[in-house]
C-alpha positions, 0 to 999 in steps of 0.5 A, a space after each residue: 448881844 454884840 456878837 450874834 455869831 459867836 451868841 450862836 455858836 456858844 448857844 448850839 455847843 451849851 445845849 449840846 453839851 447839856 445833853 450829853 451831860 445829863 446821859 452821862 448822869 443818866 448813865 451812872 456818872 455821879 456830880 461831886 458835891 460839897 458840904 457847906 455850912 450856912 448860919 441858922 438862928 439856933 444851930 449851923 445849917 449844912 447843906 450839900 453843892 454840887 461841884 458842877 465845875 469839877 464834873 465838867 471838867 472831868 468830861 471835857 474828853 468827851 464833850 471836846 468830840 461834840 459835833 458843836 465843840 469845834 466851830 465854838 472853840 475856833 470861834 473862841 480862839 480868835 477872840 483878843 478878850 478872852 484872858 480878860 474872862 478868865 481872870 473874870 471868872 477865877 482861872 487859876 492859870 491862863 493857857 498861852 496857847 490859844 486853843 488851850 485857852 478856848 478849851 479854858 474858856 469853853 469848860 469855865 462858860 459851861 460851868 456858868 451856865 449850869 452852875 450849882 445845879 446837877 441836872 443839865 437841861 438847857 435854861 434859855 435864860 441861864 444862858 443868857 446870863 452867861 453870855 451877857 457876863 462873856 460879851 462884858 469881859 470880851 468887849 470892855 473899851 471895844 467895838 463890834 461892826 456887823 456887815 452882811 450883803 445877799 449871796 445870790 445863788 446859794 441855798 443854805 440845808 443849816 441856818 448857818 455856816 460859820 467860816 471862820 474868822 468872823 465870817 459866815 453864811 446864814 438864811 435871811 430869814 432865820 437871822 433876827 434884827 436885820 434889815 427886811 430888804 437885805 432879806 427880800 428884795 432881791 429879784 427872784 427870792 420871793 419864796 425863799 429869803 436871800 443867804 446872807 453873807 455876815 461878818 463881825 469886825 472887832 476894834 478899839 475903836 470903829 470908824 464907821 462901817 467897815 467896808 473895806 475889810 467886808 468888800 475883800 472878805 466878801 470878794 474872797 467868799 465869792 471866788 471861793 464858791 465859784 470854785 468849790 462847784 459849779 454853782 452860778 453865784 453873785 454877791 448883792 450890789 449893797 450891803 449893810 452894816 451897823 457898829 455896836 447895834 446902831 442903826 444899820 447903814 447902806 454901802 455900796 458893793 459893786 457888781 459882781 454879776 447876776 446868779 442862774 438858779 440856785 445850788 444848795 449847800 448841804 450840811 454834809 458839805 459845810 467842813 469841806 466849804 470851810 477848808 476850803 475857803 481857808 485854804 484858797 485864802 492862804 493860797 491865792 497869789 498875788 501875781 502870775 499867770 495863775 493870778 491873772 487867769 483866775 482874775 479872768 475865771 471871776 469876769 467869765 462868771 460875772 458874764 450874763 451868758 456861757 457864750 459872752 463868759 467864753 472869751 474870759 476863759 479861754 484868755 485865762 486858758 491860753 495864759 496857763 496852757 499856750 503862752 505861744 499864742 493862739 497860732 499854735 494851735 495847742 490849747 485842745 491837745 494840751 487841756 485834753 491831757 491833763 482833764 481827761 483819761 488816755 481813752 477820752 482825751 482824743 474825743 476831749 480835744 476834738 470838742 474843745 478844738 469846737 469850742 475854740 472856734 465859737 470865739 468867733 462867732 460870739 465875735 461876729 456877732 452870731 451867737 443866736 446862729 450857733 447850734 443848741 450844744 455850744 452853750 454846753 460846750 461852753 460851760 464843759 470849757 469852764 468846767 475845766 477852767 474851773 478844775 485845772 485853777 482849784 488844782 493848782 490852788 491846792 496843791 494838787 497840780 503845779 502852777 507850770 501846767 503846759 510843762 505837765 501837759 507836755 509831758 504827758 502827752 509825750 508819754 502818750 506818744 512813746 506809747 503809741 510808738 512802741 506798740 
């Protein structure tokens, strides 16, 4: 096996289907047979085919809704191979749109798994021929590289969540063949194994690991997280990594800080992480206040404490709401506008006005003399941070927030004046 994701996904989306193959069968649906004539030593023998291809077929429409049919075909999108295997098996024509073809593919891999048969319960083995037929055609003249590295704060409900394009999140110990202590050596994860973060590189030719492409995909994962909620997460300092099932190779990571308890990622959340992951991806910029300030959200999380991540995120605040400077006194009032209601936002910007003025005290020195609330300022600080960037990267605010803060709050004040 070459390509463990892709193993995976095929493997959930066969067994599915064989299920909802073997109800309909159950339910009346009738395989197709064909009569063939085999040689006898005194007379012709015929006996009856089932056309397990043509019954497939014929139930693509229900089989395409599975709830398993989705990440394999996008799984199977992604895939340079795949007209190779087409051809391998016998398509008569070959889709230009690649979700046509992973349609195609899909529908010609299940008829290999229950070829010639018409009961539809799922055979490990018969499975494993066809994917070893797909992975032949797939990667002919080609490498695939494995990197995984511990994400450090997350606790997976799935054994795994594909991302998509070759990325996703899976718990250590359900992962076989991979390295013990990428699973337990982490500090802290004595009863529960690290989630790693897996991605597959696929080239012509792979010199080496392919850290680079891991260190930014990894990097973007992260970022996407921190964002999703308001999780404490960090990436392990080392990953692993492996070409064509060799032997798995150490590369550093760097730090990107140290995770505060663990938050689980329900199965309920996976399509939102997924969508979202792609759309931060896609919207992410390159420069800007924007860029700048969520580069100041990441070190703000990377912090060991609320107290030591404040200045981060007020830098990045004072970048997107005060580019007057800190003497103008209107970070408070204007964040208080856009995250909280009319009737919050006076009791908001007197909080937020607090927790400007701990900057100080962290300066100082004296954060062990601040009062036990400051840590939940702090962190309702990043909170807003948090939002006000997620907003804005997709979509739901514009970039130019101290313009929208203005004029809501000179809408308030029309309203105040009037009445």
């Amino acid at each position: 096996m070459r390509n463990r994701t892709l193993h995976g996904l095929l493997e959930a989306f066969a067994e599915e289907a064989g299920f909802q193959l073997a109800a309909e069968t159950a339910n009346g649906a009738e395989v197709p047979f064909e009569v063939i004539e085999e040689p006898g030593q005194r007379s012709a023998l015929y006996c009856y085919r089932p056309l397990t291809g043509a019954f497939i077929r014929s139930h693509m429409g229900v089989l395409d809704r599975l709830p398993s049919y989705l990440p394999a075909a996008r799984a199977v999108a992604e895939l340079d191979g795949i007209e190779a295997y087409l051809r391998r098996r016998g398509e008569p024509r070959i889709p230009p749109d690649p979700r046509e073809r992973a349609d195609a593919a899909l529908r010609s891999f299940l008829s290999a798994v229950y070829a010639d048969s018409s009961a539809f319960g799922f055979q490990p083995e018969r499975f494993a021929i066809a994917y070893d037929e797909l992975e032949a055609a797939l990667y002919e003249g080609r490498q695939v590289a494995l990197v995984l590295a511990p994400l450090l704060g997350l606790e997976l409900e799935s054994d795994e969540v594909p991302l998509g394009e070759g990325l996703l999140l899976a718990r250590g110990e359900a992962l076989p063949d991979v390295p013990p202590e990428a699973v337990w050596s982490t500090p802290g994860d004595v009863e529960h194994g690290s989630v790693l973060a897996v991605l597959t590189v696929e080239g012509d030719r792979i010199a080496g690991p392919p850290m680079t492409t891991a260190r930014t995909r990894f990097r973007r994962l992260l970022s996407a997280l921190r964002l999703f909620d308001a999780g404490s997460y960090a990436l392990g300092p080392l990953a692993w990594a492996r070409v064509d099932g060799g032997s798995w190779t150490l590369a550093p990571l760097g730090s990107s800080g140290r995770a505060r308890g663990r938050t689980t990622l329900g199965v309920d959340q996976e399509d939102e992480l997924r969508a979202f992951c792609s759309l931060i991806a896609r919207r992410t910029p390159r420069g800007g206040e924007v860029a700048w300030a969520l580069r100041r959200f990441e070190l703000a999380r990377e912090r060991e404490t609320p107290f030591e991540a404040l200045t981060d995120d007020l830098l990045a605040l004072r970048a997107l709401l005060e580019p007057e400077g800190v003497d103008s006194g209107r970070l408070a009032q204007r964040l208080s506008a856009i995250c909280g209601l009319p009737a919050e936002r006076a009791a908001l910007a007197e909080r937020i006005a607090r927790t400007v003025t701990l900057e100080r005290t962290v300066v100082a020195g004296l954060a062990a003399a601040a009062n036990a609330g400051a840590d939940g300022l702090c962190d309702e600080l990043a909170g807003h941070l948090r939002a006000l960037l997620r907003d804005v990267l997709c979509g739901h605010l514009d970039s130019d927030v101290r313009s929208l803060a203005d004029e809501l709050l000179a809408e308030a004040a029309s309203a105040v004046a009037v009445f």
